[in-house]
C-alpha positions in Angstrom: -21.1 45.1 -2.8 -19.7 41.7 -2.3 -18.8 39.5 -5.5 -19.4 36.2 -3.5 -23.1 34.9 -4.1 -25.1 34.5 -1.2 -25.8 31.2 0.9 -29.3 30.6 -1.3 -27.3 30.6 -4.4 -24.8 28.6 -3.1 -26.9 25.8 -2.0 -28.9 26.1 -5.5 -26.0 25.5 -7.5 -24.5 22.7 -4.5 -27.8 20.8 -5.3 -27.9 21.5 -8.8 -24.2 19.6 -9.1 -25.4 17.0 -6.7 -28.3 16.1 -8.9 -25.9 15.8 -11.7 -23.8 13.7 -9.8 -26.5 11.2 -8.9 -27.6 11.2 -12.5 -24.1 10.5 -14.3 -23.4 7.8 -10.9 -26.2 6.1 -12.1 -24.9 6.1 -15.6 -21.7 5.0 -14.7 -23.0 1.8 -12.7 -25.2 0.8 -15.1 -22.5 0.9 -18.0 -20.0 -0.4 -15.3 -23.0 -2.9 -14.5 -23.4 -4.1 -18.8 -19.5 -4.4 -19.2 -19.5 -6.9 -15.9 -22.6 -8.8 -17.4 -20.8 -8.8 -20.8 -17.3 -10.1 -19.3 -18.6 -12.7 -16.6 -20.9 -14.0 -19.5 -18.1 -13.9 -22.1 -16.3 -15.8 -19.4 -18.5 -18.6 -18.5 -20.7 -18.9 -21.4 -18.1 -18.1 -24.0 -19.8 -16.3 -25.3 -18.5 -13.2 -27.1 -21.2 -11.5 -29.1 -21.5 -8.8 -26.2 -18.1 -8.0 -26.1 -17.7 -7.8 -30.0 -20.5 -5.9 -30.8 -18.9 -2.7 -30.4 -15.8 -3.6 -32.8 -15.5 -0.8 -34.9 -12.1 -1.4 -36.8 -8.5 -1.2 -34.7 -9.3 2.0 -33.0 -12.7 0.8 -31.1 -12.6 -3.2 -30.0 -14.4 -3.9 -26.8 -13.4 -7.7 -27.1 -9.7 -6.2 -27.2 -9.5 -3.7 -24.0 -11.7 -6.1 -21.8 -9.7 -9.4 -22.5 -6.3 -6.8 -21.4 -4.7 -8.1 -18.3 -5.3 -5.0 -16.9 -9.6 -5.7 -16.9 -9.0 -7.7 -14.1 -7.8 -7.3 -10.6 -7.8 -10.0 -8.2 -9.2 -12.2 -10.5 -12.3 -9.7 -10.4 -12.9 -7.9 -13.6 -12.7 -4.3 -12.9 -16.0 -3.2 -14.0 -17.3 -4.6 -10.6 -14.9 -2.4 -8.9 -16.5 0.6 -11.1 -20.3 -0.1 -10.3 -19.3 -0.3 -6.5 -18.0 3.0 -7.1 -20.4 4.3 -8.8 -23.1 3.4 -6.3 -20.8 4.9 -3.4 -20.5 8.1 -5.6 -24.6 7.9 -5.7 -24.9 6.8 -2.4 -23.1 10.1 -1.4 -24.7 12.3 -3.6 -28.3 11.8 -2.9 -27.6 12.1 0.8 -26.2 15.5 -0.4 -29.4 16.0 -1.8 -31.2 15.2 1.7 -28.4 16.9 3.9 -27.9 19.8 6.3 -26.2 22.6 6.3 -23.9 21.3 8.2 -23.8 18.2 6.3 -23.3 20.0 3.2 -20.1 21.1 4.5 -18.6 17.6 5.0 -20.5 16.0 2.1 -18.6 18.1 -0.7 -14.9 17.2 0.2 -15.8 13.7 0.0 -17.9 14.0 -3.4 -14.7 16.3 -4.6 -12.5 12.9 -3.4 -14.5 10.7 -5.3 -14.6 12.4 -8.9 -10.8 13.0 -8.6 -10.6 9.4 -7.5 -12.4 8.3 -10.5 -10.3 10.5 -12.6 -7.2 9.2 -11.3 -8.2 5.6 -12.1 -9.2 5.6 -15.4 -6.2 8.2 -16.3 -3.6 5.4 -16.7 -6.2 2.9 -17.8 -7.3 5.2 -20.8 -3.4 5.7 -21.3 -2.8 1.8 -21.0 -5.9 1.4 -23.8 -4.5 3.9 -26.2 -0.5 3.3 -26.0 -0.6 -0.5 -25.2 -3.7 -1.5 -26.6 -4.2 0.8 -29.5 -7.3 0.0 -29.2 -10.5 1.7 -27.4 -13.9 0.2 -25.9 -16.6 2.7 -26.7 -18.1 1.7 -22.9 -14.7 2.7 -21.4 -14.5 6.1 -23.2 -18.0 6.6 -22.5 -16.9 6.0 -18.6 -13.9 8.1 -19.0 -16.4 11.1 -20.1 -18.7 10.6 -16.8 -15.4 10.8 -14.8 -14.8 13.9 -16.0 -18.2 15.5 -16.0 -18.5 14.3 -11.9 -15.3 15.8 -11.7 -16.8 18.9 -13.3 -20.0 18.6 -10.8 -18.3 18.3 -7.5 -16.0 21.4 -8.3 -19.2 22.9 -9.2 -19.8 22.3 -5.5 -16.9 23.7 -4.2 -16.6 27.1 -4.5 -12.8 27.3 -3.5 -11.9 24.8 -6.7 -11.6 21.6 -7.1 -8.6 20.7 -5.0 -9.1 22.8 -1.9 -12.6 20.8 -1.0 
């Protein structure tokens, strides 16, 4: 009797992960889509009603986190960075979902890549937000929870773990 599930079960639960991963990608674009809508319009319209809406006394300020020199890179706010990410991270997922065998095999690493890249990212920005800042954006904490949970689904993925992809 072996304890390592067969090749069916395998490929379930590899497509079951990948279909989460499309689904929180998505997500993350479209929040990481809103916060770029919010900051270009803040920035060219001034207006700031988007940005504030989420103030929620010292702890939760939108307006606070996304006017932080670190929102911007390259004079490009970072969210624009994020939804191209997200979209990769989608991109790679549903083709996953349409793969090979073989394809399956090469696909994970890189989804396993990804989610830690994403991790890695917003790991100094959410430290940057709590011990600079004080202050949180509910958006940003909401994108710091899909990192994790893509994290979650491409080790789902990987049967040796999530850092030997």
């Amino acid at each position: 009797m072996t304890l390592e599930p067969d090749i069916h079960d395998r490929r379930l639960s590899t497509m079951t992960a990948a279909a989460f991963y499309c689904i929180f990608s998505l997500l993350g674009a479209l929040v990481s889509g809103f916060l770029t809508i919010a900051k270009f319009r803040s920035a060219v319209q001034c207006d700031e009603s988007l940005l504030s809406a989420c103030q929620i006394g010292k702890w939760f300020d939108c307006n606070t986190v996304l006017t932080s020199p670190w929102s911007i890179i390259y004079s490009i706010p970072i969210s624009v960075y994020a939804t191209a990410f997200y979209l990769a991270g989608l991109c790679l997922a549903t083709w996953l979902l349409r793969s090979t065998s073989g394809q399956l095999r090469a696909t994970r690493p890189l989804l396993l890549a990804h989610a830690w890249m994403g991790v890695l990212v917003t790991l100094p920005l959410a430290w940057y937000a709590f011990f600079s800042l004080r202050s949180f954006c509910i958006f940003c904490v909401l994108i710091y929870l899909i990192n994790i949970v893509l994290l979650l689904s491409a080790w789902m993925m990987n049967v040796r773990g999530p850092f030997a992809g």
